[in-house]
C-alpha positions as CSV (number, residue, x, y, z in Angstrom):
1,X,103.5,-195.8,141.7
2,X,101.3,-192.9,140.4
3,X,100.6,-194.7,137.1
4,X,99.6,-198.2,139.7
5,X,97.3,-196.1,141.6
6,X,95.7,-194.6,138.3
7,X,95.2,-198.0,137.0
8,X,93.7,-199.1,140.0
9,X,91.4,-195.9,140.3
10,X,90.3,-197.0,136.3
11,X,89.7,-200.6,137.2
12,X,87.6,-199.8,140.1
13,X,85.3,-197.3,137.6
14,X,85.1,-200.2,135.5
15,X,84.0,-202.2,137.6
16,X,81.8,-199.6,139.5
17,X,80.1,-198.9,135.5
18,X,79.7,-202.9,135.1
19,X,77.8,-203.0,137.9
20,X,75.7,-200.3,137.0
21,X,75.4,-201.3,133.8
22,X,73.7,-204.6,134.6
23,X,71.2,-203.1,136.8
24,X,70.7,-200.4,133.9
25,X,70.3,-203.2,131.6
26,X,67.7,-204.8,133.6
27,X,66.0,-201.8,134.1
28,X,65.9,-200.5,130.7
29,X,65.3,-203.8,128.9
30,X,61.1,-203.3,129.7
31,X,59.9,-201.6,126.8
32,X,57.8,-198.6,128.8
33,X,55.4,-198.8,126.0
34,X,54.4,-202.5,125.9
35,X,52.5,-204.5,128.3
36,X,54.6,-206.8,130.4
37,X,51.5,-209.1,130.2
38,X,49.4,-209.9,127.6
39,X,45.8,-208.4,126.7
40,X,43.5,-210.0,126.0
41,X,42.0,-208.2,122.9
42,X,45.6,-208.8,121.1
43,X,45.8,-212.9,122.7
44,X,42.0,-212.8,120.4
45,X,42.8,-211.2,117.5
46,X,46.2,-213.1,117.0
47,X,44.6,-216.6,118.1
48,X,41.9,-215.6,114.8
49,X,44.3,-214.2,112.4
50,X,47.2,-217.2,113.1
51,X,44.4,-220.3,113.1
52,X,42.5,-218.9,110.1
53,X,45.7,-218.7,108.4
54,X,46.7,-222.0,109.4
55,X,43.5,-223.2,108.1
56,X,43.3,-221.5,104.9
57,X,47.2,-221.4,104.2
58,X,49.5,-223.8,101.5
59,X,50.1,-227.0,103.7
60,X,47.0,-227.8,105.4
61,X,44.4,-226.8,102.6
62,X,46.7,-226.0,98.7
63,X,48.9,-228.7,99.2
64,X,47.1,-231.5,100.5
65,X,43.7,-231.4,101.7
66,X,42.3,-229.7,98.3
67,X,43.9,-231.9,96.5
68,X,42.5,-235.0,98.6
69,X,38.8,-234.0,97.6
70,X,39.9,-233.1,94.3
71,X,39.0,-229.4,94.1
72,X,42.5,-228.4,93.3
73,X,45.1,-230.1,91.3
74,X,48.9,-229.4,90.8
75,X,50.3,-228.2,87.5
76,X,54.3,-228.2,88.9
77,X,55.8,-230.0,91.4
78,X,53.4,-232.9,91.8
79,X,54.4,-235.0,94.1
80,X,51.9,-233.5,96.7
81,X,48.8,-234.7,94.4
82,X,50.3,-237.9,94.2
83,X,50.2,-238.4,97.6
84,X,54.0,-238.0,98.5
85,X,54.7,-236.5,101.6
86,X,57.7,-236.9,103.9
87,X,56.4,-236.7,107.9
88,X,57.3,-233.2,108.1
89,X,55.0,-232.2,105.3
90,X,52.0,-232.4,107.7
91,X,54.0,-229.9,110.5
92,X,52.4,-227.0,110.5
93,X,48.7,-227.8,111.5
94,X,50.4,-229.6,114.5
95,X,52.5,-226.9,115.6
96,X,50.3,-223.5,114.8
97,X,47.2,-225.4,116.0
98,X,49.1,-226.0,119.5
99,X,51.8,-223.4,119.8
100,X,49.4,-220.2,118.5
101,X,45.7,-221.4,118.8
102,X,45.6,-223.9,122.0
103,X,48.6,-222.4,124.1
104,X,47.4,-218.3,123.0
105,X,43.2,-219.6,123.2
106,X,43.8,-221.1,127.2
107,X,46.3,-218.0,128.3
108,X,42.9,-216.1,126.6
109,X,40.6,-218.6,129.5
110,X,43.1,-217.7,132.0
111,X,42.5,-213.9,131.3
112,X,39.3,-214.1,131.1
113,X,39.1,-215.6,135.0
114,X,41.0,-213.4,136.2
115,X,38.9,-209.9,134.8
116,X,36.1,-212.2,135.4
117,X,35.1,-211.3,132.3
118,X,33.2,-214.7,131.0
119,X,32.4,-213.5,127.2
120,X,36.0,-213.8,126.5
121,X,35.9,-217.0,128.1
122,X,33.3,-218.3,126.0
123,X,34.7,-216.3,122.8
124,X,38.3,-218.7,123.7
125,X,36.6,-221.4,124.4
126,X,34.3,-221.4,121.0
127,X,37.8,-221.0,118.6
128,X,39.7,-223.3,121.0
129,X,37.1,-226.0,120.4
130,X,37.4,-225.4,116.4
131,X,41.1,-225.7,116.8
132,X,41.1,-229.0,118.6
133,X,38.2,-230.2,115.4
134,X,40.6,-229.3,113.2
135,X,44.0,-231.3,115.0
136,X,41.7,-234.6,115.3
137,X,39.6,-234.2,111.7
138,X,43.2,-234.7,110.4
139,X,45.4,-236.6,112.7
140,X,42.8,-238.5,115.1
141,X,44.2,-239.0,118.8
142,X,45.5,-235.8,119.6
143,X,47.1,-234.2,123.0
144,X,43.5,-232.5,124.4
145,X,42.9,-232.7,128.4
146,X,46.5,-232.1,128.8
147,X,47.5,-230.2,125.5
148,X,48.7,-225.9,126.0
149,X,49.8,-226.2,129.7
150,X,53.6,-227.0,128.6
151,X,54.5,-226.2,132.3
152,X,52.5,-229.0,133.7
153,X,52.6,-231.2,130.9
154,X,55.9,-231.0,128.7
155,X,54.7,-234.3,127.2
156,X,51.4,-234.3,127.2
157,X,49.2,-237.6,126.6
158,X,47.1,-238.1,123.6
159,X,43.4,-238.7,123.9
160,X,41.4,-240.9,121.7
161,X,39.6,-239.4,119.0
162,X,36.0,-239.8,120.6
163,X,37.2,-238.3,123.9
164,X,38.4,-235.2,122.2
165,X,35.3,-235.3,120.4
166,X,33.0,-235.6,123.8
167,X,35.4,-233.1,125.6
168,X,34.7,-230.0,122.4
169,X,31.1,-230.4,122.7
170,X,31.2,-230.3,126.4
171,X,33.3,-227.2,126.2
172,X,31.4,-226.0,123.5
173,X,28.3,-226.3,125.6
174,X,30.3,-224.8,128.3
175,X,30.9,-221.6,126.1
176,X,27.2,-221.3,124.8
177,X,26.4,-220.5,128.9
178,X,29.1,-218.6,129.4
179,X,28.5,-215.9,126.5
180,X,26.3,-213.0,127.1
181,X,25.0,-210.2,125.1
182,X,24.1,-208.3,128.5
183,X,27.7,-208.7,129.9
184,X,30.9,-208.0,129.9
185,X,32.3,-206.2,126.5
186,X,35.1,-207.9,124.5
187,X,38.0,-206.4,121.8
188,X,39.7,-207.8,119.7
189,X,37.1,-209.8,117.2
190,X,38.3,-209.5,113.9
191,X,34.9,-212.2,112.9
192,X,31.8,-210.8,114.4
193,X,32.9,-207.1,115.3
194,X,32.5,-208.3,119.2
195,X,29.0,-209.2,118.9
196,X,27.9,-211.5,121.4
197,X,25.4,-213.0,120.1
198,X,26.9,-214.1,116.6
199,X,29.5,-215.9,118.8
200,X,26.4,-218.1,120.6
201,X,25.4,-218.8,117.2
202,X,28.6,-219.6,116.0
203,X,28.6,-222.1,119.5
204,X,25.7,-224.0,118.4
205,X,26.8,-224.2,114.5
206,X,30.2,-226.0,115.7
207,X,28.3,-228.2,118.6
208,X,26.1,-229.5,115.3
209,X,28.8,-230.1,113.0
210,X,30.5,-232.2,115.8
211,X,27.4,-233.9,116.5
212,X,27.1,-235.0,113.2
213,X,30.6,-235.7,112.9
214,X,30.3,-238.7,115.6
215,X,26.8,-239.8,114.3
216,X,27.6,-242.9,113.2
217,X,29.3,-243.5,115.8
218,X,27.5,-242.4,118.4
219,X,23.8,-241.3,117.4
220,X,22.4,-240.8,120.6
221,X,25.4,-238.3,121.8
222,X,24.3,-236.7,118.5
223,X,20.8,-236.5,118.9
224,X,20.7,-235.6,122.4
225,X,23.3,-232.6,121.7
226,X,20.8,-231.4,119.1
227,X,17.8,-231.7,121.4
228,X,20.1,-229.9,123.6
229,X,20.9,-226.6,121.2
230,X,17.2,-226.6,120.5
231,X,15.9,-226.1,123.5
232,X,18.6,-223.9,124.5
233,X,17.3,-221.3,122.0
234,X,19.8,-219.0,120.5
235,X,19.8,-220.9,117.1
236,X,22.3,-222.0,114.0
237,X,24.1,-219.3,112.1
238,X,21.3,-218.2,109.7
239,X,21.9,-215.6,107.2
240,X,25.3,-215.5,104.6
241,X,26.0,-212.2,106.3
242,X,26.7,-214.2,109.3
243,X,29.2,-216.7,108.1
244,X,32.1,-217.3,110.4
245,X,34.8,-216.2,108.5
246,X,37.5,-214.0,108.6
247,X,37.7,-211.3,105.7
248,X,41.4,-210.0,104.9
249,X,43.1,-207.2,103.8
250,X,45.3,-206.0,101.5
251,X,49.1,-207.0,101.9
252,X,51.0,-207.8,103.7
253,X,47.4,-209.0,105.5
254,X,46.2,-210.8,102.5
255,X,44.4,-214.1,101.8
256,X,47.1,-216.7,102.3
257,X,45.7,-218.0,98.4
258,X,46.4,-214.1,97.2
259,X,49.5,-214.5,98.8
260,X,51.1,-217.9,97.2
261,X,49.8,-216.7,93.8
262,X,51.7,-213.6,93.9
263,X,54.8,-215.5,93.3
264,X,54.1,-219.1,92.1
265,X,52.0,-221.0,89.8
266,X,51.7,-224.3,91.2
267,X,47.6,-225.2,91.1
268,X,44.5,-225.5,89.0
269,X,41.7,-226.9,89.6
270,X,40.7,-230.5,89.6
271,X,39.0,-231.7,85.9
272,X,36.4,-233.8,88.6
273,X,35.0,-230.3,90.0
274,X,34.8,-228.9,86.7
275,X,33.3,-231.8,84.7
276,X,30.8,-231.8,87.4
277,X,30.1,-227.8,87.4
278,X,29.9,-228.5,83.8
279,X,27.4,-231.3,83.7
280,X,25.1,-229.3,86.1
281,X,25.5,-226.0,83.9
282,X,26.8,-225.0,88.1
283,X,26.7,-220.9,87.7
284,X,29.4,-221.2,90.1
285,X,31.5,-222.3,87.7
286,X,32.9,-219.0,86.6
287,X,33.5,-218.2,90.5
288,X,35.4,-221.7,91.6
289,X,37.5,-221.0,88.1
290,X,39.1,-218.8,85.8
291,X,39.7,-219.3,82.6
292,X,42.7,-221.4,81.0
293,X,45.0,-218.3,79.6
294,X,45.7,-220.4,76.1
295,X,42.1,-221.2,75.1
296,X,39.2,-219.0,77.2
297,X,38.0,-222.3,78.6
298,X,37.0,-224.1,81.8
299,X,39.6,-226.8,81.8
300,X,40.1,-228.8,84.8
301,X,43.8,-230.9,85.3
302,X,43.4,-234.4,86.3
303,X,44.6,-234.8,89.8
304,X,48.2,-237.2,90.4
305,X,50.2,-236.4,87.2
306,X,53.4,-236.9,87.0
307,X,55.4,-233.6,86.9
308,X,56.5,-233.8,82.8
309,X,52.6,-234.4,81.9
310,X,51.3,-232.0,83.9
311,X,53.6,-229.1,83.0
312,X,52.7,-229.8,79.3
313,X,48.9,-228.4,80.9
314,X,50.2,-225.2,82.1
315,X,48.3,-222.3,80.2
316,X,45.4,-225.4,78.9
317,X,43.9,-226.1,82.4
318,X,41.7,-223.4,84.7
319,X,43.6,-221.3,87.8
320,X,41.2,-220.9,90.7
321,X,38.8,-218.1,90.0
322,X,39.6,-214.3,90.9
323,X,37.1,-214.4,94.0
324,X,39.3,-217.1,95.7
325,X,42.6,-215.4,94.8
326,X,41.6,-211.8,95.9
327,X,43.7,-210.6,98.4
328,X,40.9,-210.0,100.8
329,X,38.7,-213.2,99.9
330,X,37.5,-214.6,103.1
331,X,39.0,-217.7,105.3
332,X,35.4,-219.4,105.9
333,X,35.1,-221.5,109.4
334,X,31.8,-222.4,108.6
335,X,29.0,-220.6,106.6
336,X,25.3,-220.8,106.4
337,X,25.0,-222.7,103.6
338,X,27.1,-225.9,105.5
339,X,24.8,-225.0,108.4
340,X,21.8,-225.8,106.6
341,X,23.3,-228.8,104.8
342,X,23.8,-230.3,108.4
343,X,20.2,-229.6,109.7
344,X,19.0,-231.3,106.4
345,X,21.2,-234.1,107.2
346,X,20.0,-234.2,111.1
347,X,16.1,-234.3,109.7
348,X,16.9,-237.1,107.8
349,X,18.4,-238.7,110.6
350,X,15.7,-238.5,112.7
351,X,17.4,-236.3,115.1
352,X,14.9,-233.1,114.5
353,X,11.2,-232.8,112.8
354,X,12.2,-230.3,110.5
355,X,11.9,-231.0,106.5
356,X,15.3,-232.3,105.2
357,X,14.3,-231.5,101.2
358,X,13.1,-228.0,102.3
359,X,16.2,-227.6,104.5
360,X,18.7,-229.5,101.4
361,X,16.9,-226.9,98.5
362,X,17.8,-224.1,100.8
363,X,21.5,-224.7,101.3
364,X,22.4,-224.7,97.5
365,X,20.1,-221.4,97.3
366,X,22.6,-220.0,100.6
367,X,25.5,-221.1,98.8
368,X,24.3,-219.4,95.4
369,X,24.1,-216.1,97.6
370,X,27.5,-217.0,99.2
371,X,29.0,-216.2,95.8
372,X,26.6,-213.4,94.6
373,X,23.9,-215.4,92.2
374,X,20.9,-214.2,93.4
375,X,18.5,-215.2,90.1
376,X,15.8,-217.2,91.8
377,X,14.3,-219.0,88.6
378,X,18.3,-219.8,87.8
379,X,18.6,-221.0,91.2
380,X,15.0,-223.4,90.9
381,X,16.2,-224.4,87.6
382,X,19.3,-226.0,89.3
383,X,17.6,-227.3,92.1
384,X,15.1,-229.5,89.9
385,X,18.1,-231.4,88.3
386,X,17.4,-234.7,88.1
387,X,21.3,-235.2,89.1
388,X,20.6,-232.7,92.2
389,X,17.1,-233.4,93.4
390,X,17.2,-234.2,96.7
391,X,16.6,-238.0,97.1
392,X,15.7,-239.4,100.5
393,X,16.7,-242.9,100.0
394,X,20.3,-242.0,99.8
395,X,20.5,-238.7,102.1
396,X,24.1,-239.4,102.2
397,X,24.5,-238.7,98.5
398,X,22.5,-235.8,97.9
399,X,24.1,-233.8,101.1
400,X,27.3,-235.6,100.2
401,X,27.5,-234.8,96.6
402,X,26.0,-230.7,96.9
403,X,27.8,-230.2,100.0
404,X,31.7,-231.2,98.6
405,X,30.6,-228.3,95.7
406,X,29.2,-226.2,98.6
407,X,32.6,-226.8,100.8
408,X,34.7,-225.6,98.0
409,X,38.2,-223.8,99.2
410,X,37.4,-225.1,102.5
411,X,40.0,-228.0,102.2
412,X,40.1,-229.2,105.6
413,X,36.2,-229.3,105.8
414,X,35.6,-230.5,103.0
415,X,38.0,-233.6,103.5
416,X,36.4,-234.8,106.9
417,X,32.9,-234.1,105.2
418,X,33.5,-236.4,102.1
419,X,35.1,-239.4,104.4
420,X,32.0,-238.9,106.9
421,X,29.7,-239.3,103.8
422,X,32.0,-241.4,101.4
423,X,30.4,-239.0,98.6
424,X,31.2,-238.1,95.7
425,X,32.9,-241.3,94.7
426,X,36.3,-239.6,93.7
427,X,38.7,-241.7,91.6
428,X,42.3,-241.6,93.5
429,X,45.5,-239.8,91.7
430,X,46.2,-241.0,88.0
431,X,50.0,-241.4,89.6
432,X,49.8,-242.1,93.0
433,X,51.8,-243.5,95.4
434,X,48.9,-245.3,97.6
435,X,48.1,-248.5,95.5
436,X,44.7,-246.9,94.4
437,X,43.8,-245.5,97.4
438,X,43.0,-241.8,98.4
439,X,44.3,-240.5,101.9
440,X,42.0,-240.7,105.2
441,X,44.2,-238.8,107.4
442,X,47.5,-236.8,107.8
443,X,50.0,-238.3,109.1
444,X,51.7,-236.9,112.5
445,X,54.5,-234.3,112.3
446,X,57.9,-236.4,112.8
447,X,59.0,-234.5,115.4
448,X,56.4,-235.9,117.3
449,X,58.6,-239.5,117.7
450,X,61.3,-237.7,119.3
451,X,59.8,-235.2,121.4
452,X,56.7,-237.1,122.6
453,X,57.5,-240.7,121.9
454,X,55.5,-242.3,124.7
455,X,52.7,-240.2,123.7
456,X,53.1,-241.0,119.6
457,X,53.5,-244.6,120.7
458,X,49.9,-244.8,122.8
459,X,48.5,-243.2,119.5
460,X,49.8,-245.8,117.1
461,X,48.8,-248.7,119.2
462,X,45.3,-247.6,120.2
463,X,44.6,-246.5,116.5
464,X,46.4,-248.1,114.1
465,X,49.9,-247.6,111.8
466,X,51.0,-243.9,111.3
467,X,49.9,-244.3,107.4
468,X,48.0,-241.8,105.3
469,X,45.5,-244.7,104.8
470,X,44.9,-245.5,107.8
471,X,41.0,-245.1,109.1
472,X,40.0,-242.4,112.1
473,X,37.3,-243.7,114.5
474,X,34.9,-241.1,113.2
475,X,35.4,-242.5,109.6
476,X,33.1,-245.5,109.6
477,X,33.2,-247.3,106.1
């Protein structure tokens, strides 16, 4: 009987210390020392650092984008330049775009409303509106009036192309009233240092891109949203030292590019940017490329070899050049030399009165500076090329043709600029897989069939088959 009672008198302790224990448990699982709710200067410098990487990182820009446009080629494993992809080689734009720019960028909105503190409104609602650019550059209908509220919309609806389009420019307008040097203080702004004003700039920047983006399309949406940023007054990014970019640090907060060449050896750069640096006698030659190791020259690597020919190339063919392989080169959203570019090509279009030759000579000198070449008879020199002298009759070209060199590195850019303008004529993959054709689009992350299939089937009947090849509504041929 006395050993009954003691094992009655230990169970009921047990039980007594499991009850405890999951009240304990419950208390003691909120880390005193973190915020149960997020801040908003971390939600803004994560949104930054994860969509820049995104952006700048192996999938959406090394391994397919870059080699689209022919600024980069690969020297091993080659399928990727000759347009091979399986449908989950275009994942990660999808998911980082949504999951840590859209979702973090409108919990950043909701913040803001709520501290009534409208400069981070307008800050979230400036990157959100690059993110979304970025999502329907590449794929074209994309999840936008719906997309980041998972608990209202699980599967959200896509939206056609020119309604994502129209919706960024109105929120983009949105955010250029919202911001305020005179208001509210922000944290957390790994671009501009929480400057106000850089951000309003940076507004009106994307709202032209965009505007030219749509212009054949829609010229009078364009034009009016340019009359629009004119009279609104705050201006276009306009100085290098006010690119959009973000600058990184040393590891383990490197360059993505720094990062991948730390442990592989998969790219050079394209022979058609080199042959063309080389024709013009380009000084930014020597930045774009390094030299190949076996002979000390500037040897691009046709794009779309197969992967026994190109491996023959390895130490013959140019690397990218040390400034793009630093680990604290920048990720550039949009700089002042691609700025200019687009108010050249705006003059031309009739959109503005300002000189599109002046404006067209002055990008190439902004993108000299981008890269450090300063000489200003070196830079004329270039400039009165026959080959690069701007030529009004075929705007298209000139911008086309100076702004795919400008754009270089900028992979994702630079592939929605060169369909837009259709130049330079590029010549598709020696190799490839597309019956002489070069890519127009990525194609949507597989996932997408299972997890949204009413939502992926609206998109493939309003736009067209789920091919690399086939055409996006701002892509007029």
């Amino acid at each position: 009987m006395k050993t009954k009672h003691i094992s009655l008198f230990l169970s009921g302790i047990f039980l007594l210390a499991l009850s405890s224990c999951k009240k304990t448990l419950d208390e003691t699982n909120i880390n005193p020392n973190a915020a149960e709710k997020a801040q908003p200067d971390y939600l803004l410098t994560g949104a930054i650092k994860s969509s820049s990487d995104t952006y700048w990182g192996t999938t959406n820009n090394m391994n397919s984008s870059l080699l689209f446009v022919q600024h980069w080629a690969k020297v091993q494993y080659t399928d990727p330049d000759r347009y091979i992809y399986a449908n989950s080689d275009f994942q990660d734009l999808w998911t980082e775009g949504f999951s840590k720019g859209v979702v973090n960028l409108n919990q950043l909105i909701k913040l803001a409303d709520a501290q009534s503190n409208p400069n981070y409104k307008g800050v979230a609602l400036v990157l959100r509106s690059w993110v979304f650019s970025l999502l329907t550059d590449a794929y074209g209908d994309i999840p936008y009036s719906q997309a980041g509220n998972i608990d209202q919309y699980l599967t959200p609806k896509y939206d056609a192309q020119k309604d994502v389009y129209l919706g960024v420019l109105a929120d983009l307008k949105a955010a250029q009233s919202l911001l305020d040097p005179a208001g509210k203080a922000i944290a957390g702004d790994i671009i501009y240092n929480n400057t106000i004003v850089s951000w309003k700039k940076l507004a009106n920047s994307l709202r032209l891109r965009i505007a030219l983006r749509i212009a054949d399309r829609e010229p009078e949406t364009a034009r009016q949203t340019i009359a629009e940023i004119q009279a609104e007054g705050t201006g276009y990014i306009n100085a290098t030292a006010e690119n959009a970019q973000l600058v990184y640090s040393d590891s383990p907060n490197q360059n993505p590019i720094s990062n991948l060449f730390d442990t592989r050896d998969d790219y050079r750069i394209s022979n058609t940017i080199v042959d063309k640096l080389v024709t013009l006698n380009d000084p930014r030659l020597p930045v774009y490329a390094a030299k190949a190791s076996a002979t000390q020259l500037y040897t691009g690597l046709q794009n779309g070899l197969l992967a026994g020919d190109a491996s023959k190339l390895l130490t013959s063919t140019s690397k990218p050049g040390a400034y793009f392989t630093a680990p604290k080169a920048p990720a550039v959203i949009i700089s002042y030399a691609e700025v200019l570019f687009d108010r050249a090509e705006a003059a031309a279009r009739g959109f503005t009165s300002e000189n599109p030759a002046t404006l067209y000579n002055l990008a190439i000198e902004a993108s000299f500076l981008q890269y450090g070449i300063s000489n200003t008879t070196q830079i004329a020199a270039y400039q009165d090329l026959p080959a690069v002298k701007y030529d009004a009759a075929n705007y298209k070209k000139s911008i086309g043709e100076q702004k795919w060199i400008a754009l270089f590195g900028q992979g994702l850019e630079a592939f929605s600029e060169w369909r837009r303008l259709d130049y330079p004529v590029l010549t598709p993959a020696v190799a490839g897989s597309l019956g002489g054709k070069i890519p127009v689009r990525f194609i949507y992350p597989g996932t997408e069939q299972s997890l949204n299939p009413e939502g992926y089937k609206a998109a493939v009947a309003h736009q067209g088959a789920d091919l690399l090849t086939t055409r996006l509504w701002f892509d007029v041929n």
